[in-house]
C-alpha positions as YAML, in Angstrom:
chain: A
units: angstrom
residues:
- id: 1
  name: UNK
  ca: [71.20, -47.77, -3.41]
- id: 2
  name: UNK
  ca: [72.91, -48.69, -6.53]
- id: 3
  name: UNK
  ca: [71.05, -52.15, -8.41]
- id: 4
  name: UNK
  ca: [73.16, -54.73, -10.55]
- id: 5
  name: UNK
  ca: [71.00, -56.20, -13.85]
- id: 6
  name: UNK
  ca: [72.57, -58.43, -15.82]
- id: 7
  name: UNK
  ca: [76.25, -57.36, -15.02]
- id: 8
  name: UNK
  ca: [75.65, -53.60, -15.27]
- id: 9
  name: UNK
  ca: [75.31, -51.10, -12.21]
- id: 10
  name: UNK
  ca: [72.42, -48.56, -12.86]
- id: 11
  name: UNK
  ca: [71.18, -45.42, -10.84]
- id: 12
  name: UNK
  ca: [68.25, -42.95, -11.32]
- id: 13
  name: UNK
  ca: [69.38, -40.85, -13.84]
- id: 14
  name: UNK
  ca: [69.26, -37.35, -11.35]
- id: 15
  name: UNK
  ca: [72.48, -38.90, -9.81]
- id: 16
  name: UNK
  ca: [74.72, -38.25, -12.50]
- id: 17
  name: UNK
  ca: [76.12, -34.62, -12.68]
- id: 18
  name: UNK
  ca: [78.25, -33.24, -15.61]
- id: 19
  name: UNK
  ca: [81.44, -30.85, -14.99]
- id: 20
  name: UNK
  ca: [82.41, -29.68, -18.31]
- id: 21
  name: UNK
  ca: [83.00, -32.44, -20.51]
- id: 22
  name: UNK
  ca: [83.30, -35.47, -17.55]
- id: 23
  name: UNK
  ca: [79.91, -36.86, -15.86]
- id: 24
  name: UNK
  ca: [80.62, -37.79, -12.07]
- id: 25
  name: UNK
  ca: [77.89, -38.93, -9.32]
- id: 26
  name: UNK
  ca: [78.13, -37.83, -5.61]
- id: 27
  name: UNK
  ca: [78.68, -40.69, -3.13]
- id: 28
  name: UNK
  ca: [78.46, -41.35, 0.22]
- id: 29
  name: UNK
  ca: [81.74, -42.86, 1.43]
- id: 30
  name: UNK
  ca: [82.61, -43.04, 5.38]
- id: 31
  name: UNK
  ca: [79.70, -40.43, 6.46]
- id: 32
  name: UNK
  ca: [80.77, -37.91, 3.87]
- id: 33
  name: UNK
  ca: [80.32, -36.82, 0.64]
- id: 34
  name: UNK
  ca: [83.13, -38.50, -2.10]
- id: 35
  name: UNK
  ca: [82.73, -37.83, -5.80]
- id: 36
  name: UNK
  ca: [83.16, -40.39, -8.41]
- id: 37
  name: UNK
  ca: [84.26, -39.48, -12.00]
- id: 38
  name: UNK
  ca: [82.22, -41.98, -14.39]
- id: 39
  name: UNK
  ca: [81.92, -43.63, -17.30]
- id: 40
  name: UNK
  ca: [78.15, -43.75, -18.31]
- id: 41
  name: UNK
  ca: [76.34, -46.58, -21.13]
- id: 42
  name: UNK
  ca: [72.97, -46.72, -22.06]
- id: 43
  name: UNK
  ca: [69.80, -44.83, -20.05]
- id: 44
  name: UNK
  ca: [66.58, -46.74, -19.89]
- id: 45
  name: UNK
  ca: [64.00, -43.74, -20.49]
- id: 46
  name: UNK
  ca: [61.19, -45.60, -18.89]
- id: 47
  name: UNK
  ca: [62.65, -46.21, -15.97]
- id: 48
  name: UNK
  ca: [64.72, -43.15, -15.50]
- id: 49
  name: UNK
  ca: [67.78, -45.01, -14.90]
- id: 50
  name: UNK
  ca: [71.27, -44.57, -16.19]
- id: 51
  name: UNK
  ca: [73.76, -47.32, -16.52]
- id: 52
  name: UNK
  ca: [77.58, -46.96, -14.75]
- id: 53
  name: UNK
  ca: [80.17, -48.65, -17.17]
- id: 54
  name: UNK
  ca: [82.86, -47.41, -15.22]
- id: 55
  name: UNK
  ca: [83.45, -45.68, -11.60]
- id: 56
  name: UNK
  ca: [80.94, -47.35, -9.33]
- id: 57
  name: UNK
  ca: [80.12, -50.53, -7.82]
- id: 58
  name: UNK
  ca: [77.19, -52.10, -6.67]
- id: 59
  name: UNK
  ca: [76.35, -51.31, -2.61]
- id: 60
  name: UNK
  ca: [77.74, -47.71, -2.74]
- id: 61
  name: UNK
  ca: [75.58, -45.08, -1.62]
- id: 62
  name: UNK
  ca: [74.65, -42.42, -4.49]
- id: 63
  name: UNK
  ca: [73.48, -39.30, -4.12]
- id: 64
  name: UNK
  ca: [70.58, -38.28, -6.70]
- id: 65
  name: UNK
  ca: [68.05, -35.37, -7.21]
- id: 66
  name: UNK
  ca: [69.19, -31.99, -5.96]
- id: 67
  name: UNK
  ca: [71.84, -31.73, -4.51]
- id: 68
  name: UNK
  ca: [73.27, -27.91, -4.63]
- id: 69
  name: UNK
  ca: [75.11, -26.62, -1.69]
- id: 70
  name: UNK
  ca: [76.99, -30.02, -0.96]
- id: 71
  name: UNK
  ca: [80.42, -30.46, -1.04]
- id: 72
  name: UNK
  ca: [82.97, -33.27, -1.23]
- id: 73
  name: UNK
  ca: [83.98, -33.74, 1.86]
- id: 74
  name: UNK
  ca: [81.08, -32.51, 4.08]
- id: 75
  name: UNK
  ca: [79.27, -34.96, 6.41]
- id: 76
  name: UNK
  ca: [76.29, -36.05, 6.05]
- id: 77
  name: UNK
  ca: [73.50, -38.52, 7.29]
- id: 78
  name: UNK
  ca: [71.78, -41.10, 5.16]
- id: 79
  name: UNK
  ca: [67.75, -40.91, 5.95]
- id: 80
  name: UNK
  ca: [66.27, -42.65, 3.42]
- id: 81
  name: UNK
  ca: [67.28, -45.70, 1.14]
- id: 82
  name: UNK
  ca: [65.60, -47.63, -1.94]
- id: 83
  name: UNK
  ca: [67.04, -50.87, -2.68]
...
């Protein structure tokens, strides 16, 4: 679950993907998978997390660690949540 702190939307830094030159985070949006291109600020090294200037808002469902084999598009089930 995505965390607001002081204005800015963070996630754990193993959410956000790279694709050439743009950085993009896998979503859950509707039961399936949705990709977001994004726009990312500052990282806080301590606790792993990477700051979202521009392509996500707080309350969506991201994706993070592993996440090979998964496609936009393909359903999936949410089993576990922080937040």
């Amino acid at each position: 679950m995505l965390k607001e702190s002081r204005g800015a939307v963070a996630i754990p830094r193993t959410g956000v993907r790279g694709d050439g030159d743009k950085q993009y985070v896998l979503v859950v949006e509707g039961g399936k998978v949705a990709r977001r291109d994004v726009t990312v600020g500052l990282t806080d090294e301590v606790r792993a997390l990477t700051e979202i200037k521009k392509g996500l808002t707080v309350g969506e469902t991201a994706i993070v660690g592993a996440a090979e084999g998964m496609k936009v598009g393909e359903q999936v089930q949410v089993v576990g949540r922080e937040g």
